[in-house]
N, C-alpha and C positions, 0 to 999 in steps of 0.2 A: 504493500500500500504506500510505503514510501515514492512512486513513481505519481502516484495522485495529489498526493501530498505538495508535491515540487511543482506541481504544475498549475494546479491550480491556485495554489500560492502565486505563481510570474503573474497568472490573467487577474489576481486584485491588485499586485503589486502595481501591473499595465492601469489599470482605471483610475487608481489614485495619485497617481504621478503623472500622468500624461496630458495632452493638451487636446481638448477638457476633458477634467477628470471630475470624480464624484468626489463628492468630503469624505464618504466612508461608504464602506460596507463588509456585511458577511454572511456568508456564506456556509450552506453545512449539504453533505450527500449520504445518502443509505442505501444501503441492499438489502434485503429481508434479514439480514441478521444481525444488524446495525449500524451506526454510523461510523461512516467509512472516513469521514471528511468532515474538519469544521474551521472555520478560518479568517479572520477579518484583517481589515488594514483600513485605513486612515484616521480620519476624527470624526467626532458626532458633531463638532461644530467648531465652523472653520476661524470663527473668532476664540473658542476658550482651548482650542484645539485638545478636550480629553479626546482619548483614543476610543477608537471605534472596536470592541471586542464581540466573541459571536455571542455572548447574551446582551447585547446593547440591544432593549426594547426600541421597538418600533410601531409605529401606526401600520399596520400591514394592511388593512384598506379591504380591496376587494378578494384578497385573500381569505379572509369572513369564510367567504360565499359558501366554497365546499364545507365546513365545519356546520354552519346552521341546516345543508343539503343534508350530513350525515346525521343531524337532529332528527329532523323529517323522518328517512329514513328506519329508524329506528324506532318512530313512534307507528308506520306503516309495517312493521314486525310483529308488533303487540297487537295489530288491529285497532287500533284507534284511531288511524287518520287513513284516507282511502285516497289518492292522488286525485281518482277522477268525481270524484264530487264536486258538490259548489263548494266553493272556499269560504264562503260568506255563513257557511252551515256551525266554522270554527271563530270567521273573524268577520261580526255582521256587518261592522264598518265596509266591506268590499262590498256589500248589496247595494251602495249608494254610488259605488263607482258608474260615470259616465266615460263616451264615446267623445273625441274632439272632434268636431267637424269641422273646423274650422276658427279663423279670428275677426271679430268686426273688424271695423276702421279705426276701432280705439282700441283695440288688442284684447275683447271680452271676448272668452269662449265659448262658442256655438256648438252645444250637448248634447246627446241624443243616450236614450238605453242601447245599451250592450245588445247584438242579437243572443248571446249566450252567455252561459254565467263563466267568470272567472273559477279553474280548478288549481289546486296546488302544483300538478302536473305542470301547467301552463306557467305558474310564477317558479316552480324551478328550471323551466326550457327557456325560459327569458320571449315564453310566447303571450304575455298575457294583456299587453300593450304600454305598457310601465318603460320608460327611458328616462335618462338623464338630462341635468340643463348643458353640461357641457361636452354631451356629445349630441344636443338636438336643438336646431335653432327655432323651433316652436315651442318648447318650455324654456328655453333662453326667453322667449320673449312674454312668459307668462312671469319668470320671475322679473324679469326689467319692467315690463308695464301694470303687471298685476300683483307685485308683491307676494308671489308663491315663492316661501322659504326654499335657502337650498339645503337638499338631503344633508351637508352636515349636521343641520342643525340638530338632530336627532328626534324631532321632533313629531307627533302626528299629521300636523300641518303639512309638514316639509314632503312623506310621502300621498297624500291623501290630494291627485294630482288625476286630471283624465286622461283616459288611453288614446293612445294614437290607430288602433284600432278596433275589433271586435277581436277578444280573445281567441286564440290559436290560426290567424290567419297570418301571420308572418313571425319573426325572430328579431327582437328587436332589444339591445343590452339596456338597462335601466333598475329600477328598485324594485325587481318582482320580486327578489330572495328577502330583503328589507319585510315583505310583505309578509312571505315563508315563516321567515322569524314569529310572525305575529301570529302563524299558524299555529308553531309551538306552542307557542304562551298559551292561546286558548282553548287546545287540548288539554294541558296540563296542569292551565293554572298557575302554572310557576314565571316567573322572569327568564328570560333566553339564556342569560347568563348562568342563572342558577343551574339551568338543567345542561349546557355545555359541560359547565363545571361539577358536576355529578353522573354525566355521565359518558362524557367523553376527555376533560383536563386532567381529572382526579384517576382516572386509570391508567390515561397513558402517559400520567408524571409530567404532565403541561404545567407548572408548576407559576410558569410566568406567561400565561397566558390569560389576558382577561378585557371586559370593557370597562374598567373601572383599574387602574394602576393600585399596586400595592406601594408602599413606601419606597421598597426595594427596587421596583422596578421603574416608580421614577425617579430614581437618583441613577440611572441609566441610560433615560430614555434619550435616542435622538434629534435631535434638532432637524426639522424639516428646512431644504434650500430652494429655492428659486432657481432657475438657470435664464441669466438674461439672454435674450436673442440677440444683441448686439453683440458682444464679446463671445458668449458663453462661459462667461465668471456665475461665480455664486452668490446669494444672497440671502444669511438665514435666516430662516422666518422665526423670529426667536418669541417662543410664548404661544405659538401655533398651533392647539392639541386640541383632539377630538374629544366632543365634550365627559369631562367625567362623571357627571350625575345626570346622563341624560333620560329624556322620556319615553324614548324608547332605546332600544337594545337592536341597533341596524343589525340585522343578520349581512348583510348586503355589505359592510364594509367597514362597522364601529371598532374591532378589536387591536388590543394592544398584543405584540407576542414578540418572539425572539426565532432568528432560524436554528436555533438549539430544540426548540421545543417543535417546532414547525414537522422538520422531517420527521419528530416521532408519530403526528397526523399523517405522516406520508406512507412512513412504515406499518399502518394498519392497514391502511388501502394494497400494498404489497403481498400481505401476510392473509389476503379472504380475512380481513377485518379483526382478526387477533394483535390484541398487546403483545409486548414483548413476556408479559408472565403468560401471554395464551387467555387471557379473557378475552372471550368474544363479543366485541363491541355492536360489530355486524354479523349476520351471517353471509357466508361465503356464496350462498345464492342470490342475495341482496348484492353482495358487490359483482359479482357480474352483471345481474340487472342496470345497476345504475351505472356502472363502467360504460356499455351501450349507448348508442344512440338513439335520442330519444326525440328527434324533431321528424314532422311528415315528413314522407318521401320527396325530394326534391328540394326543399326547405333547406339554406345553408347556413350556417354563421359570416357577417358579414364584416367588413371595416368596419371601425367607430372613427368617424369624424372629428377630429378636434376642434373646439373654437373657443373663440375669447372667453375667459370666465366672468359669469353675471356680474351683474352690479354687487349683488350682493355676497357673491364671493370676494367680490374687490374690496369689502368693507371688511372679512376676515383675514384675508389674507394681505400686508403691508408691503406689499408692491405695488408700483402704476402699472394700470392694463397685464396684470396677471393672466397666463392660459395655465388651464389645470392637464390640456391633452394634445398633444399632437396627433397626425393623424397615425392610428395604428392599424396595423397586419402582422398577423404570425404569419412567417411561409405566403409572402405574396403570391397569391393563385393557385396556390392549394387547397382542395377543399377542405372545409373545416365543417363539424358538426358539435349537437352540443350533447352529452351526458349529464347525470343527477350527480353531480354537477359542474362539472366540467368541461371545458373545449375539446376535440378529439382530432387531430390531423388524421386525415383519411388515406394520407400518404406517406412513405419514408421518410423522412424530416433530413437535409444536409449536415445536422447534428449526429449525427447515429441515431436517434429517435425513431424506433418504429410507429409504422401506420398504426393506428389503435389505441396510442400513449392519450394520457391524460395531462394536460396542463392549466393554469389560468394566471393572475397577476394583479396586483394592485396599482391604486392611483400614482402613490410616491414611491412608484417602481422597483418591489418588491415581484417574482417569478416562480413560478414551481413546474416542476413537469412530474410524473406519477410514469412510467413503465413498467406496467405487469407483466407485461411477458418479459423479458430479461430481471426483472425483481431489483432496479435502482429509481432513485428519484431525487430530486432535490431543490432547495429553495435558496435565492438571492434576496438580501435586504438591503436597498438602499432607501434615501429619504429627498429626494428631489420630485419639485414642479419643473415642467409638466410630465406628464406619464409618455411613455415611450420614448421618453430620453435617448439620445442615440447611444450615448457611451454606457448607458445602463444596462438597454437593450444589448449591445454589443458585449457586453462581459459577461454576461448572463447565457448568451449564445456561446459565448468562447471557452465559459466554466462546462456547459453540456458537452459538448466539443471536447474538450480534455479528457472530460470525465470518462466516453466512449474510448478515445483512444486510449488511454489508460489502463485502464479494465479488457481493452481488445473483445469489447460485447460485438457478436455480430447484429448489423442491423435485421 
């Protein structure tokens, strides 16, 4: 393992030294029988310059997603949640969701009913018509002229937003797992966190994993940076944090974590849903199911758009004319599909990445990929706007990359 080790140590050392580089990150990889790799370099912020280590918490953002999917998941074991029902059966607040039709001349939205109900199916396929303000310029413009929070806020408001169209007729990214979340809570009754935390953080020793920081973990946490477009210098967003008492518990992107604890979520997905003691989180028929693809026939995951961040992101975040996204692609022109919950490349990925692998990503450029069939995975933290960072993107690609040729896995 010392050849993994050297290597993927060069591609942090390459991102944080080079021109532009990241402030920090780190990095960790596993095989089903543990981790193989763990490793950071730089600082969590480039003015107090502490070092970047691999349990420096982080905002891991849309990395959430699969974690609240395997909530789900798990309550669909017990018989308690059924994917394809109405979702409104758990969280009635979805019975009032409308359709957008459109926008007046003063930017008020024009509503119509759903021709069919929103199912949990559909808000974890990301088919349920839910998207975001900064990758859609029609709730851009409900938050700039209408005052609709943006999903940081944590707020009910913030997702309680109309669909772009009638549930399951296209594939569109946005707050549907946010909504998922809220699926938990009403089965259960319990807070999202609480049941992550009982019954997925607490078994598999996620110890620094939560949406609420422990003391511990924020006297660690990093500093989120800006990356100007002009130079491509940094600029930290100092005091930047997702909220810690919030009113809701975004499944969709609220959690704090570390990529120490990360790949041990990875390593269950490896193992047909076994901890490393062998408790089964999942069963082993479940994670093939949800490993699948689960969008109609024809139906593909598509680019997300970048664009300027609202107004009202520009009021949290202290930067002028902040973007939270550029524009992204896994695998330009590959097809992509989506799993419960996951992206799936439908083809051999130039990584070593076989067709079939699971992967996804957050906002402040944080990556994972999940390979069952060869039995490795692993996730990258870093902490910059916007998402799809090139030198982010690029070392995260180059840490997969190593990782293959290292190990000499065939694709």
């Amino acid at each position: 393992m010392s050849d993994i080790k050297n290597v993927i140590d060069q591609v942090l050392d390459d991102v944080t030294t080079g021109t532009p580089r990241v402030p920090g990150v780190s990095a960790a990889i596993t095989d089903r029988s543990g981790t193989i790799y763990e490793g950071a370099r730089g600082v969590r912020n480039i003015a107090t310059e502490e070092p970047f280590e691999p349990d420096t918490v982080c905002a891991i953002f849309s990395t959430t997603k699969a974690i609240a999917g395997t909530a789900c998941l798990q309550l669909v074991e017990e018989g308690r949640l059924d994917l394809d029902a109405p979702a409104r059966e758990y969280v009635p607040r979805l019975g009032d969701i409308e359709v957008l039709e459109g926008l007046d001349a003063d930017g008020r939205p024009r509503l119509r009913a759903p021709k069919r109900d929103i199912t949990t199916r559909h808000l974890l396929t990301h088919t349920a018509g839910f998207t975001y303000d900064f990758f859609n310029e029609t709730y851009t413009r409900l938050a700039n002229e209408q005052g609709q929070p943006w999903v940081v806020d944590a707020s009910w408001a913030s997702i309680t937003t109309p669909l772009l169209f009638d549930p399951g007729d296209q594939w569109e990214y946005g707050t549907n797992i946010d909504w998922a979340g809220m699926v938990v809570e009403g089965v259960t009754g319990q807070r999202l966190g609480e049941v992550m935390q009982q019954r997925i953080f607490e078994p598999l020793g996620m110890h620094d994993t939560a949406f609420t920081m422990t003391p511990s973990m924020l006297a660690r946490q990093a500093t989120i940076h800006a990356r100007e477009d002009s130079d491509g210098s940094l600029i930290p967003l100092d005091g930047v944090t997702l909220p810690q008492d919030p009113e809701v518990h975004m499944g969709g992107h609220g959690l704090y974590g570390t990529a120490v604890d990360y790949v041990k979520f990875i390593r269950m997905w490896l193992n047909d849903g076994r901890t490393d003691d062998g408790e089964q989180i999942l069963r082993p028929e479940t994670v093939d199911m949800a490993s699948g693809n689960h969008l109609p026939a024809g139906m593909n995951v598509k680019m997300l758009p970048g664009i300027a961040a609202t107004e009202t992101a520009a009021t949290i975040l202290p930067v002028s004319n902040p973007r939270l996204s550029n524009d992204a692609e896994f695998f330009p022109g590959m097809p992509k599909t989506w799993a419960l919950t996951f992206m799936i490349n439908e083809e051999d990925a130039p990584t070593g990445r076989p067709a079939g692998a699971l992967a996804w990503a957050g906002l402040a450029n944080c990556y994972y990929w999940i390979d069952r069939q060869n039995g490795i995975g692993g996730y990258w933290a870093t902490q910059i706007f916007p998402f799809a960072d090139p030198t982010s993107v690029g070392g995260f690609l180059a840490m997969e990359t190593a990782t293959y040729d290292a190990l000499m896995v065939p694709a």
